[in-house]
C-alpha positions in Angstrom: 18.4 27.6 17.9 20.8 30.1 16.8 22.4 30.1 13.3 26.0 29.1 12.8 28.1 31.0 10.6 29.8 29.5 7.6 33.6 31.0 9.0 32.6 28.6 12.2 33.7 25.6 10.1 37.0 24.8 8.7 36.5 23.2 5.6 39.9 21.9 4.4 41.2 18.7 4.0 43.5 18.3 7.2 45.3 15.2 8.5 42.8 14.9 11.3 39.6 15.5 8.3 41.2 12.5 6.3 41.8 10.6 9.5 37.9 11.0 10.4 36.4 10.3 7.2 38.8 7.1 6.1 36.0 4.8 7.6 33.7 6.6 5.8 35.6 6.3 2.2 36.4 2.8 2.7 33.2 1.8 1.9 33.1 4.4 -0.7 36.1 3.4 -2.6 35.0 1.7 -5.2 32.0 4.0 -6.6 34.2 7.5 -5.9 37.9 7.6 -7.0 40.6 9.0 -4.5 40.9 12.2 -6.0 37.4 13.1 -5.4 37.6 12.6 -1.8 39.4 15.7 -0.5 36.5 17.7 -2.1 34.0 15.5 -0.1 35.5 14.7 3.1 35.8 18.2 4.7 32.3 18.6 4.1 31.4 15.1 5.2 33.2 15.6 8.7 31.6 18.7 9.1 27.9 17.4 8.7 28.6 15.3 11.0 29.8 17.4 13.9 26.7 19.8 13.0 24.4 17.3 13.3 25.4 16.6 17.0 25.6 20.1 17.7 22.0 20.5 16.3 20.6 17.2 17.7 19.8 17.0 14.2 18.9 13.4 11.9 19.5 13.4 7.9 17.2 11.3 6.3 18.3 10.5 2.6 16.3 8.9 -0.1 17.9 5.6 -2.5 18.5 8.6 -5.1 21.2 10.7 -3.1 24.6 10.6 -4.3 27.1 8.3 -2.2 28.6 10.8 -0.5 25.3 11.6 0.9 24.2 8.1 1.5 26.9 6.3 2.9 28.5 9.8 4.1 26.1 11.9 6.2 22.4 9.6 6.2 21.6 8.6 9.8 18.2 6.6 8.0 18.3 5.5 4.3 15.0 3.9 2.3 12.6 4.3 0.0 9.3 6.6 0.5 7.9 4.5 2.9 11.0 3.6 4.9 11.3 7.8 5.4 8.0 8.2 6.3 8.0 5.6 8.9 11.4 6.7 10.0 10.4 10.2 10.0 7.8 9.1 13.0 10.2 7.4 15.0 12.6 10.0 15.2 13.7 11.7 18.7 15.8 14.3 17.2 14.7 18.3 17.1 15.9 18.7 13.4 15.2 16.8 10.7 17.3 17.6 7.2 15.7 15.3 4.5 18.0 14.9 1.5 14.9 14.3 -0.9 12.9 16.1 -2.7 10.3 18.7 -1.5 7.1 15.9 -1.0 9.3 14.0 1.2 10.2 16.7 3.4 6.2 17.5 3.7 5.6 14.1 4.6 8.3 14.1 7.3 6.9 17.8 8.8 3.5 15.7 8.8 4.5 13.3 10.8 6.7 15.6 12.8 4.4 18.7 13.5 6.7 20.0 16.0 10.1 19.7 15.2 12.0 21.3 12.6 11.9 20.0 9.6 14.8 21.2 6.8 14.6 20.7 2.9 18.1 22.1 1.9 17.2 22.8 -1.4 13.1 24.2 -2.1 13.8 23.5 -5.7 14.3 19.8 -5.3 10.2 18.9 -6.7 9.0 15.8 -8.4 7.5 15.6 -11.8 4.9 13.3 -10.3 3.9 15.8 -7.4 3.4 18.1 -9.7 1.4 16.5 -12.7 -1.7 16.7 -10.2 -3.7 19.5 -7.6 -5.9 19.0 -5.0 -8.9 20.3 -7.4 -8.0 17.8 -10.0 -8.4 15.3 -6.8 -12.1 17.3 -6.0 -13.0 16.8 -10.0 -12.1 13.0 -10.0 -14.6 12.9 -7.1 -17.4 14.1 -8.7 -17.0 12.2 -11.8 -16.5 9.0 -10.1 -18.9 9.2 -6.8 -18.0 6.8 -4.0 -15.1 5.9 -5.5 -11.7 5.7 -2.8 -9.2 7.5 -3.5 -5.4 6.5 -3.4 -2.4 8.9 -3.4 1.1 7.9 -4.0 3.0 9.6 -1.8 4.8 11.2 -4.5 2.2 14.6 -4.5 2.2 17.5 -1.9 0.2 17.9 1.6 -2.7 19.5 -0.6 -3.1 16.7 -2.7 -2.8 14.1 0.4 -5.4 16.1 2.4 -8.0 15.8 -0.4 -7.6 12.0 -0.7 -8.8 8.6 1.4 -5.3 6.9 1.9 -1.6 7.4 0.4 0.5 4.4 -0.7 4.0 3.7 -1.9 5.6 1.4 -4.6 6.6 -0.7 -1.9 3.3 -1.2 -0.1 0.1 0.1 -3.1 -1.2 -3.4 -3.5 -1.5 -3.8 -0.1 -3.3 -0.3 0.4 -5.7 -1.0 -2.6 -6.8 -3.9 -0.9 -7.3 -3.1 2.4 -9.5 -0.6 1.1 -12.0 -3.8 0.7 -14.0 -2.2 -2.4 -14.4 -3.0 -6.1 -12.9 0.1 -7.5 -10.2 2.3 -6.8 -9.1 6.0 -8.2 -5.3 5.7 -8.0 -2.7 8.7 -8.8 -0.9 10.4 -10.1 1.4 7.9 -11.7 -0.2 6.0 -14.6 2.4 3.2 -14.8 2.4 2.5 -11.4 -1.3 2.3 -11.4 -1.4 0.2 -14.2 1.0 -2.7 -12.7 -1.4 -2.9 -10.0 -4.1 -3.6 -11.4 -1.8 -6.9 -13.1 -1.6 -7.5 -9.2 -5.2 -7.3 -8.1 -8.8 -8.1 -8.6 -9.8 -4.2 -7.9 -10.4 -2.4 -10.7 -8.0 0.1 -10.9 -8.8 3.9 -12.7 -5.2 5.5 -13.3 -4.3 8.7 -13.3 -1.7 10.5 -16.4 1.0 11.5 -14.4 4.6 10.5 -14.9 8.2 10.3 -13.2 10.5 11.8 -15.8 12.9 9.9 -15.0 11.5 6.2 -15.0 9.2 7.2 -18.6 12.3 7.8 -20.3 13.3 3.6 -20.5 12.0 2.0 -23.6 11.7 -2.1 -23.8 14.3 -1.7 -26.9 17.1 -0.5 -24.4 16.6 -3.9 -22.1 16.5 -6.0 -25.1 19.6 -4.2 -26.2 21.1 -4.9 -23.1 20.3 -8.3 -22.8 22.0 -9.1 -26.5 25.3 -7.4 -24.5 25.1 -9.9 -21.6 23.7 -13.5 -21.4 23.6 -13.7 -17.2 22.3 -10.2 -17.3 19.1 -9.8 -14.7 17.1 -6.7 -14.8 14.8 -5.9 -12.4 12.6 -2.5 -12.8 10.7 0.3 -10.5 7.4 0.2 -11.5 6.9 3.3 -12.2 9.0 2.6 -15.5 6.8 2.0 -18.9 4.4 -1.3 -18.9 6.9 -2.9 -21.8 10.2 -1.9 -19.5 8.2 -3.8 -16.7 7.0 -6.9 -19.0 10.9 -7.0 -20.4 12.2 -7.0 -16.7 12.6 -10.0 -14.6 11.7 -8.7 -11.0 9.6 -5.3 -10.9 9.6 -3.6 -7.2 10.1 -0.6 -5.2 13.4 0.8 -4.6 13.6 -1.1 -1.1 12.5 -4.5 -2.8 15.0 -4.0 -5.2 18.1 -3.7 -3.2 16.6 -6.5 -1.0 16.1 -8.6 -4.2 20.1 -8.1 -4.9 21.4 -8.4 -1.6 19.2 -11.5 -0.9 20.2 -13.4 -4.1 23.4 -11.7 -5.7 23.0 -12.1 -9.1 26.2 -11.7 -10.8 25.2 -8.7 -13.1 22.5 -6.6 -12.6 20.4 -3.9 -14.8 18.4 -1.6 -12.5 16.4 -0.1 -14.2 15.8 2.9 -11.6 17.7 6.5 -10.9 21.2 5.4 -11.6 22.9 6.7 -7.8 21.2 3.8 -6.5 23.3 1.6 -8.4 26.2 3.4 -6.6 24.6 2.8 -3.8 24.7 -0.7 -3.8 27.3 -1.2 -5.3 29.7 0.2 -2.3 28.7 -2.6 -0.6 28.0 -5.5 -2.6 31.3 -5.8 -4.4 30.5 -9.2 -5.8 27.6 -7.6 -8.3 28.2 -5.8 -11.4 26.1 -3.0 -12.0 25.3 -2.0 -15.4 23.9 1.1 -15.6 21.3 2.5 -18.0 22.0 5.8 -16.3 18.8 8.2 -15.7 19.4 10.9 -13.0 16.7 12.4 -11.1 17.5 16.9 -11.8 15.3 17.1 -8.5 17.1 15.3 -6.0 20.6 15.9 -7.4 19.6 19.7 -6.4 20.5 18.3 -2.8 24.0 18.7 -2.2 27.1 18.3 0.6 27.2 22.1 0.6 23.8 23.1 1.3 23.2 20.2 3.7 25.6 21.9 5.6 24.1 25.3 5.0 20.9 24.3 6.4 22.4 22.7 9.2 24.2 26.1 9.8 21.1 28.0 9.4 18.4 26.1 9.9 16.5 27.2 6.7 14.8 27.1 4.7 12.3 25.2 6.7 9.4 23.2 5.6 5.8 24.7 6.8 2.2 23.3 6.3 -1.2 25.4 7.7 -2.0 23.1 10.8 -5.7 22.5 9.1 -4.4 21.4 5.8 -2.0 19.0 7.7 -4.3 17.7 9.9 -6.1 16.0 7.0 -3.1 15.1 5.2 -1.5 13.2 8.2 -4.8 11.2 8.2 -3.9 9.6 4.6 -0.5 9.0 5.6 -1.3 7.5 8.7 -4.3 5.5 7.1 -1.2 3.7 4.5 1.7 3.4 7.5 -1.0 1.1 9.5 -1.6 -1.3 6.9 0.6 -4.3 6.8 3.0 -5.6 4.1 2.7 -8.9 2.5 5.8 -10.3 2.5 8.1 -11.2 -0.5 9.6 -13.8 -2.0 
């Protein structure tokens, strides 16, 4: 595919742009005020003639800003959702509006389409609290011992592990391992509310997600003295008091279905605050209050250099076939294990 040069595109804010993209801003409308839009919606309409023109798929994480989300995403989700997605897909490009482990997992799944990451910048605190020879150490000291990767960590990291998991589905992985004891990383939080879920005994891992350590148990308390119907429900990555103070604790994908399915009046989500926004476009009958934590990583994703990777298909994401040969086995081990349903 040949690259497409930035002049090829108009990007103004024309009768017909505004015309295009009204459908598009009606659902935004109440989480982005009219006077942003102009600034959006040329870049919005031209995403989305690229992306036919490319035979190209954006996949975009519950973290993206709503312009990205509701604007340009062809699939939406959590981790898990994306990696499953990332599969299924028949298109030749995939953009994935995420951070930098997410577009590994998709080129894992995807060996031989391209595979974009519009900004190389966009990591993960998680991913990068841990390395494949921290993985090789914990196997020495605990011999026998599975091995479980959230997919928050890069290929090398998955390729040196038994099985990955998500928020959404790590119980069910644990368990299907059908052992005693577990090594689970790299997020210590997440690790620990397993092992509240589980009779396998789980050994955790130090690694953090900036952005979930950062709520305290004093700042839901605080919010609850604000609000008496107030419900707060937490990622478990957050802090065990934040989890203990909360009143539902999921994965991003359980929480949106936990809102959409009962529709609590007000709500405290206790997550990256764009996925309030996120929500909130189309659930106008829920108050979001928002304890507001953004993610730096995946804010590095942007409109403008969604459409500058469309235009020149870079940068792209690349993995040594041997290394992602035993990677893809972890992810595939977690995809084939089946979720327990919720209440």
């Amino acid at each position: 595919m040949d690259a497409i040069t930035p002049t090829a595109l108009r990007l103004e804010y024309t009768p017909e742009v505004a015309a295009a993209t009204a459908p598009v801003y009606e659902r935004l409308k109440r989480v982005i005020p009219a006077v942003e839009w102009p600034f959006h919606a040329p870049l919005v309409h031209a995403i989305n003639q690229l992306k036919r023109e490319r035979d190209a798929v954006i996949l975009a994480h519950n973290y993206q800003t709503p312009e990205i989300f509701h604007g340009v995403a062809d699939i939406v989700g959590d981790s898990l959702a994306l990696a499953r997605q990332a599969e299924t897909t028949d298109a030749k490009v995939i953009v994935l509006a995420g951070v930098h482990f997410m577009a590994e997992t998709a080129k894992l799944m995807n060996p031989g389409k391209i595979v974009l990451i519009p900004d190389t910048a966009a990591g993960c605190s998680l991913a990068e609290s841990i390395t494949a020879a921290d993985v090789r150490l914990l196997r020495q000291t605990y011999p026998g011992v599975p091995v479980v990767a959230y997919v928050n960590t890069s290929a090398e990291v998955k390729a040196e592990v038994d099985i990955c998991c998500t928020s959404g589905n790590a119980v069910e992985v644990v368990e299907s391992l059908g052992v005693p004891r577990v090594i689970m990383l790299p997020d210590e939080y997440l690790a620990k509310h397993v092992a509240t879920q589980t009779s396998v005994e789980v050994i955790a891992w130090k690694g953090h997600c900036e952005v979930h350590e950062r709520f305290t148990g004093d700042q839901i308390r605080e919010f609850r003295g604000r609000f008496d119907d107030l419900v707060v429900i937490a990622h478990p990555e957050c802090p065990p008091d934040v989890l203990e103070a909360a009143d539902f604790v999921g994965s991003t994908a359980h929480m949106i279905q936990m809102v959409e399915k009962r529709r609590p009046p007000r709500v405290l989500m206790v997550t990256e605050c764009s996925m309030s926004d996120n929500i909130a476009a189309s659930l106008p009958d829920v108050e979001f209050v928002r304890p507001c934590n953004l993610c730096p990583h995946m804010k590095r994703i942007t409109l403008s250099n969604i459409l500058e990777s469309l235009q020149t298909l870079e940068p792209p994401v690349e993995i040594p076939a041997d290394l992602a040969d035993r990677a893809r086995r972890s992810v595939e081990r977690m995809l084939a294990v089946q979720p327990k349903p919720r209440a």
